[in-house]
C-alpha atoms as one frame of an Amber mdcrd trajectory, in Angstrom:
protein
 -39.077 -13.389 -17.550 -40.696 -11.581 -14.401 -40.494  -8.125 -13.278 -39.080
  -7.366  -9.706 -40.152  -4.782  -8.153 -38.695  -3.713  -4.540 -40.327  -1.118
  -2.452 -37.433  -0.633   0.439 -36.027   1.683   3.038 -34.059   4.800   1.527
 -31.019   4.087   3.836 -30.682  -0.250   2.769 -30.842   1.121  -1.293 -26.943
   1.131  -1.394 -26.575  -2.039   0.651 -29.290  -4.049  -1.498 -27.378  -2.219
  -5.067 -24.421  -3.692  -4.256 -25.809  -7.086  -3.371 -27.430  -7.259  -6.243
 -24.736  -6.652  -8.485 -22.394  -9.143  -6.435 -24.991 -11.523  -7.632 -25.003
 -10.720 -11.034 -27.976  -8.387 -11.365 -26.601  -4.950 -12.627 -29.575  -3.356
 -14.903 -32.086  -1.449 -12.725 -34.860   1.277 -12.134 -34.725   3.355  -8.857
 -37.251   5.170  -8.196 -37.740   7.446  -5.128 -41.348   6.717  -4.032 -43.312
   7.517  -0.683 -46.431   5.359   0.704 -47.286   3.479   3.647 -48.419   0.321
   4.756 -50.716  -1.843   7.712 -49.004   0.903  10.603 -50.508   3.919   8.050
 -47.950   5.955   8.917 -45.595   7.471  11.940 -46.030   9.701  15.114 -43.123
  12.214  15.375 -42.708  14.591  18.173 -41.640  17.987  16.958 -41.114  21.062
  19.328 -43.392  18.999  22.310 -46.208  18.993  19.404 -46.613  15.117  17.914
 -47.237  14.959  14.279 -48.405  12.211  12.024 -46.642  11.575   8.939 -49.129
   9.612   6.737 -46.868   8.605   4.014 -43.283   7.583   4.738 -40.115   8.024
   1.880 -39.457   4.853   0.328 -37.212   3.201  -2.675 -38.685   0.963  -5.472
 -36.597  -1.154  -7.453 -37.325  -2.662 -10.692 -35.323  -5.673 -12.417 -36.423
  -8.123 -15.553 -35.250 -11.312 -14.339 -35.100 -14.851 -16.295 -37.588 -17.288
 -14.672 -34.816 -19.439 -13.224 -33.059 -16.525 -11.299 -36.176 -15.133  -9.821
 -35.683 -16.892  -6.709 -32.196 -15.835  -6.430 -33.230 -12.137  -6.927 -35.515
 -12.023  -4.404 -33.301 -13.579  -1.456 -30.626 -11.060  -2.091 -33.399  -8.696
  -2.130 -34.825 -10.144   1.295 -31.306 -10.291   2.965 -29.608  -7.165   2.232
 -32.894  -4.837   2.753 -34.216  -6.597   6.325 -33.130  -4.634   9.500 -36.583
  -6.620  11.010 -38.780  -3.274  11.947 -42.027  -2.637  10.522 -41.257  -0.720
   7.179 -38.914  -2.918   5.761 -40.768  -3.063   2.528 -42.511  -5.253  -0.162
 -40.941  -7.534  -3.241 -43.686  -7.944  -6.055 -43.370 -10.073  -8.965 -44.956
  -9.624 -12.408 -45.262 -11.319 -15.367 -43.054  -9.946 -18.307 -44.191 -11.243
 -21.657 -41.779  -9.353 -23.987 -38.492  -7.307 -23.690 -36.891  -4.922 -26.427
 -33.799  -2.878 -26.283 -34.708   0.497 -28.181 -31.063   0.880 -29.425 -30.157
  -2.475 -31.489 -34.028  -3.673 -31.894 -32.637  -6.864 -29.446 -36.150  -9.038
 -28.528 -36.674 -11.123 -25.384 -39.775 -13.443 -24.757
């Protein structure tokens, strides 16, 4: 099993939700995050005075995903979250060696 983890645009969250539960991929953890990446940050213009915003609003998703579907996880990640501008995020994927499910004591490996 690997962890997914999606750091994406607030506005492609409900476009890349829906995707993934299309393809089969309903459990998740949203989490509203904010960081930046190689651009460090923005240049607004606000009343004629120009601002920098160092750290930009962003969404991270999480998902365990089985080995074989990894692959399929992170293309419907890719696809639905892309608008092809700098800031369009980051997909990392972890190693998961163990899963348990607090309420019936379920076990994954």
């Amino acid at each position: 099993m690997k962890l997914v983890q999606a750091v994406i645009r607030p506005e492609k969250l409900d476009e890349v939700k829906k995707a993934l539960e299309e393809g089969g991929f309903i459990p998740m953890t949203i989490t509203d995050v904010r960081g930046r990446g190689e651009q460090k940050g923005i240049q607004l213009e606000f009343r004629g005075t120009k601002m920098e915003v160092d750290l930009l609003p962003k969404v991270k998703l999480e998902l365990v995903v089985k080995d074989p579907e990894v692959a399929k996880a992170i293309g419907i990640i890719r696809s639905s979250a892309r608008t092809g501008k700098v800031g369009d995020g980051k997909i990392f994927i972890l190693p998961v060696e163990k899963m348990l499910r607090v309420r019936t004591d379920e076990e994954w490996t």
